[in-house]
N, C-alpha and C positions, 0 to 999 in steps of 0.2 A: 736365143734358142730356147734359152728358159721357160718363157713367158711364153712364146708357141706352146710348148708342150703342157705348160700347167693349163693355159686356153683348151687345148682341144682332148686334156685328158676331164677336165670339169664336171661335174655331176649334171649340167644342161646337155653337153655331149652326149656322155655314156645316154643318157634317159631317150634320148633322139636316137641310139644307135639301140637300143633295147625294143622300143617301137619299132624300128625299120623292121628286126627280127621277128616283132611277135607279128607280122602282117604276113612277112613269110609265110612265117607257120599257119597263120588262119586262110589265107588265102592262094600258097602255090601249091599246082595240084600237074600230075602228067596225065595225058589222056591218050594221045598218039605224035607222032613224027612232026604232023602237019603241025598241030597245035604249036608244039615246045620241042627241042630236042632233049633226049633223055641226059644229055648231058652237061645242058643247061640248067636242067633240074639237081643234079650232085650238085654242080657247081654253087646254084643259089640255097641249095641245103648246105653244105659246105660255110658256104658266109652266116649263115643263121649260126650254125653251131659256133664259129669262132669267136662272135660278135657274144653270144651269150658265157662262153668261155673265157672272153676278153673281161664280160662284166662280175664273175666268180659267179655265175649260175652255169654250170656245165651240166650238159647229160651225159648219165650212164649210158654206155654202150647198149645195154637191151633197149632204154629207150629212144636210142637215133637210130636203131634198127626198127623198131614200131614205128616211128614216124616215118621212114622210109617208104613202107609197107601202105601204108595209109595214105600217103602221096600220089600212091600210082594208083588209076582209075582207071584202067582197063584190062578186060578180060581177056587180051594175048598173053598176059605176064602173071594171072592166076596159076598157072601151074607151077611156075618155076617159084612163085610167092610159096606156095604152099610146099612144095618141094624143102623150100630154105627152113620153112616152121618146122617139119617133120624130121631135119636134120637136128636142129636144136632142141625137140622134142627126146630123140634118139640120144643126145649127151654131147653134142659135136659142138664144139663152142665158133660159132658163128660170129664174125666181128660184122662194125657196121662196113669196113672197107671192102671184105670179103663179098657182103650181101651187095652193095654197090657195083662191085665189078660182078661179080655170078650175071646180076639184071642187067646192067650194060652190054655185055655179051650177048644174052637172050634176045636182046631192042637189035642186034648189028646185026 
């Protein structure tokens, strides 16, 4: 059981699970229903984040809510985007779980 785990915790590992992340990040995007469900898209943000948190590079909260934001490519969820910014402009501390569900709701 050892030697599974020292295998698959390994610096070739992590470096394979760091890439799967950063492709996420460069390349999942929502656009509508059809395309992806919107909660497909939490879900594979979700793995991004754990995968970099697994590797001790975690983000701040402001910035898994930017990347959130950024993700989403269309303009039925501009308002409720901009709604979220003007709340956290306002002082209202905004988590990324919060911003996830608000948009989830928005998309149902």
């Amino acid at each position: 059981m050892n030697a599974l785990r020292s295998h698959f915790a390994g610096e070739g590992n992590a470096s394979i699970t760091v890439a799967d992340a950063d492709r996420l990040k460069e390349f999942l995007y929502y656009k509508n229903e059809r395309s992806m469900a919107f909660e497909s898209l939490l879900t594979q943000l979700q793995t991004m984040f754990n995968i970099y948190k697994d590797q001790g590079e975690e983000d701040p909260e402001g910035q898994k809510i930017r990347i959130l934001y950024k993700k989403i490519q269309t303009n039925d969820l501009d308002g409720v985007i901009q709604l979220l910014k003007a709340q956290q402009t306002a002082g209202t501390t905004i988590t990324y779980t919060m911003a996830a569900n608000h948009l989830s709701t928005a998309v149902s």
